[in-house]
N, C-alpha and C positions, 0 to 999 in steps of 0.2 A: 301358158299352160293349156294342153286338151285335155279334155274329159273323154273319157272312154266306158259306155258299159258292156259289158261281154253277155250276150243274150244271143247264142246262137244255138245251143244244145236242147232236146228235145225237154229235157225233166221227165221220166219216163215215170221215174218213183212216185211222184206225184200223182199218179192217175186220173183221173175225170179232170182235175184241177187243168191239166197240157193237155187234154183229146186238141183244141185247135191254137192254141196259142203257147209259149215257151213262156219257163217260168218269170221274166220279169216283166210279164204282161198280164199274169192275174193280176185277180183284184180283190183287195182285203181289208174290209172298212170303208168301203167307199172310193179307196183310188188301185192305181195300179201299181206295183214294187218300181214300177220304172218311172211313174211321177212322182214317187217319195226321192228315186235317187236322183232323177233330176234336181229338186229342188235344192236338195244340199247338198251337190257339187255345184248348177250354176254360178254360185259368189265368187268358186276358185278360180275356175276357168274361161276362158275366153270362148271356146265351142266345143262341141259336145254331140257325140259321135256316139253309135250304138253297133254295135254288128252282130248281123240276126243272121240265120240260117235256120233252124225248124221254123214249117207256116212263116215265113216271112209276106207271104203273098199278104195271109190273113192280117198280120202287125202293120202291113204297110198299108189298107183301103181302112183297117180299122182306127190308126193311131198316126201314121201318116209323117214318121221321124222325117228332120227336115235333113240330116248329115248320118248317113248308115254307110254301111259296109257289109256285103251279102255274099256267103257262107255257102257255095253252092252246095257243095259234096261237105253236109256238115257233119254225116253223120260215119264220115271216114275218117275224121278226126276228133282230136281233144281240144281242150281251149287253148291250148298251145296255137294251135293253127288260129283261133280267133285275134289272139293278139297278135303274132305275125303280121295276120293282114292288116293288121288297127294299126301297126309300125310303119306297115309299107305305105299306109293313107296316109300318117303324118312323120314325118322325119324329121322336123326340121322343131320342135317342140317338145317339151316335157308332156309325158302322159301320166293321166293320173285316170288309173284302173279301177274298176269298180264290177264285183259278179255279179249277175244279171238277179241272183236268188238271193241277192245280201242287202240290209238295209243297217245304214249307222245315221247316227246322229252327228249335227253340224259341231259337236265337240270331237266328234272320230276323224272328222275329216279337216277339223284344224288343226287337231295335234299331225296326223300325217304332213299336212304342208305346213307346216311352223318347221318340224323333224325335219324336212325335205331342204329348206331355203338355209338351216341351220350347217346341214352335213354338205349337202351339195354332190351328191349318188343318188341313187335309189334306196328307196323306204319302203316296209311295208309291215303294213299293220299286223298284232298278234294281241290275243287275249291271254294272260300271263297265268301261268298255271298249267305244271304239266299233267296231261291226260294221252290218252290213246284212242277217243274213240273217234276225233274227227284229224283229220291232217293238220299237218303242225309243221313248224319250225325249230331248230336249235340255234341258241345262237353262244358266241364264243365272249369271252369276257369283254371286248370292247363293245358287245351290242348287238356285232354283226354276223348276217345270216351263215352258219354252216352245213344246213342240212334242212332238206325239205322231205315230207311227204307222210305213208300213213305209218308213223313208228312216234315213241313219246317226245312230247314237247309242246309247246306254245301253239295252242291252237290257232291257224291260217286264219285273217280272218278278210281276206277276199277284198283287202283296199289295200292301193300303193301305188307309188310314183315310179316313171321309166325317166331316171332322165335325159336329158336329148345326148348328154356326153357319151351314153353307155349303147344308142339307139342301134349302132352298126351291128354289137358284138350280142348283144340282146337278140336281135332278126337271126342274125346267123344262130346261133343258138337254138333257135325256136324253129326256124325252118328245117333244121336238123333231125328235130325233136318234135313234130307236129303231132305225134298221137299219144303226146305224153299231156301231163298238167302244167300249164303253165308258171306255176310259181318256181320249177325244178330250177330257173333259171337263176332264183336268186342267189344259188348255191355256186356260182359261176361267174356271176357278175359281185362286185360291191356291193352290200346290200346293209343299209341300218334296221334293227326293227324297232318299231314303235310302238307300246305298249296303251293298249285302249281297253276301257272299263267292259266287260260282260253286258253292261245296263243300257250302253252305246252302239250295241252287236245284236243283230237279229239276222240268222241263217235260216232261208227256208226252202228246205230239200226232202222233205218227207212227209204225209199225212200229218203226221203227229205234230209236227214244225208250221203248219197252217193253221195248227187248230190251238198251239201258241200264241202265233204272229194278232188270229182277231184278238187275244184278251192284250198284247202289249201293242200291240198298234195302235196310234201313231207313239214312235217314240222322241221321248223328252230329256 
C-alpha cells in the first residue's frame, strides 16, 4: 500500500492562512494538517508520497517531504490532475488517498483499509447523512458509488483506496478529465463506500472551518 496526500492547490478561501504555503501545511494546535495525516496513514502503508504544486518551493526548504510529486502548472488544473500524476508515480500498488485540507482519525482510516482488503476494488470514505452543502456521493443498494459531486448525498469525505487492479482505467479516466474533481472517478470505476463517523472527519476549507479545527484538534 502507498499513501498518497494531494496538497497541490492553492486554498485560496482560506486567506492569510495560504499567502505562502497550501492548505496541508498550516498549522493548527501546534502541528501541521500534514503531520497529523501522516501520522495515521503511516501504519497502513509502506511510503508515503505528497504532491504539492502551490509554494511548493516554500513546503520543500521548509518541511523537506522526503517522496513528492510536483504539480507544475497547478493552477490549470483540478485534483484530478494531482492524482493522475500520484498514478503515474506508482502503478504498480494500491493507493490510499488522502486531501491535503482533511484530517481523520486512525479509526477512519482502518475502517477504509479493513473495507478495502474485504471487497477488493476501490473504497471511499463518506459521512452518512444526506446534505447539500458539501459534495457527496450516492450510492446504490449494494454500497456502491453511483454518482459523485455537488448535488444531495453522502458527504465526500476525501479518503480512499485506488486499487492497483483498477490503476490503468482510473489514470485514463483522470487524464481525460484533469480539470475536473477527482473523486468523479468513482462513478466510473468500481467503487464501495465506507461509512465513517462525523467525529472522525475534520475538513478544513474555509475561515470558519480553522477556527473549528483549533477547538477539535487533535482528534480522538
Amino acid at each position: 500500500m502507498h499513501g498518497v496526500i494531494l496538497a497541490a492547490g492553492e486554498g485560496s478561501r482560506m486567506g492569510e492562512q495560504t499567502i505562502d504555503v497550501p492548505k496541508a501545511f498550516m498549522e493548527i494546535q501546534g502541528k501541521t494538517l500534514y503531520n497529523r495525516q501522516r501520522a495515521v496513514l503511516e501504519p497502513y502503508v509502506d511510503e508515503l508520497t505528497v504532491v504539492l504544486g502551490y509554494q511548493h518551493e516554500t513546503v520543500l526548504e521548509r518541511f523537506g517531504p522526503s517522496r513528492r510529486v510536483i504539480v507544475d502548472r497547478w493552477d490549470e488544473y483540478d485534483n484530478a490532475e494531482s492524482l493522475y500524476r500520484a498514478l503515474e508515480h506508482v502503478r504498480d500498488d494500491d493507493l490510499f488517498v488522502l486531501n491535503g485540507d482533511v484530517v481523520v482519525t486512525a479509526r477512519a482510516v482502518d475502517a477504509v483499509y479493513e473495507r478495502h482488503r474485504s471487497v477488493g476494488e476501490n473504497v471511499v470514505a463518506y459521512v452518512p447523512g444526506i446534505q447539500s452543502e458539501h459534495t457527496a456521493v450516492r450510492l446504490d443498494g449494494d454500497g456502491r458509488v453511483t454518482a459523485y459531486g455537488k448535488l444531495p448525498g453522502h458527504r465526500h469525505a476525501g479518503l480512499g483506496i485506488i486499487d492497483r487492479t483498477y490503476a490503468d482505467e482510473a489514470a485514463s479516466f483522470l487524464r481525460e478529465n484533469r480539470r475536473e474533481w477527482y473523486p468523479s472517478l468513482y462513478q466510473v470505476v468500481p467503487t464501495t463506500g465506507v461509512p465513517i463517523s462525523p467525529e472522525d472527519h475534520l475538513e478544513i476549507n474555509r475561515p470558519q472551518d480553522h477556527r473549528i479545527a483549533q477547538q477539535r484538534l487533535p482528534l480522538s
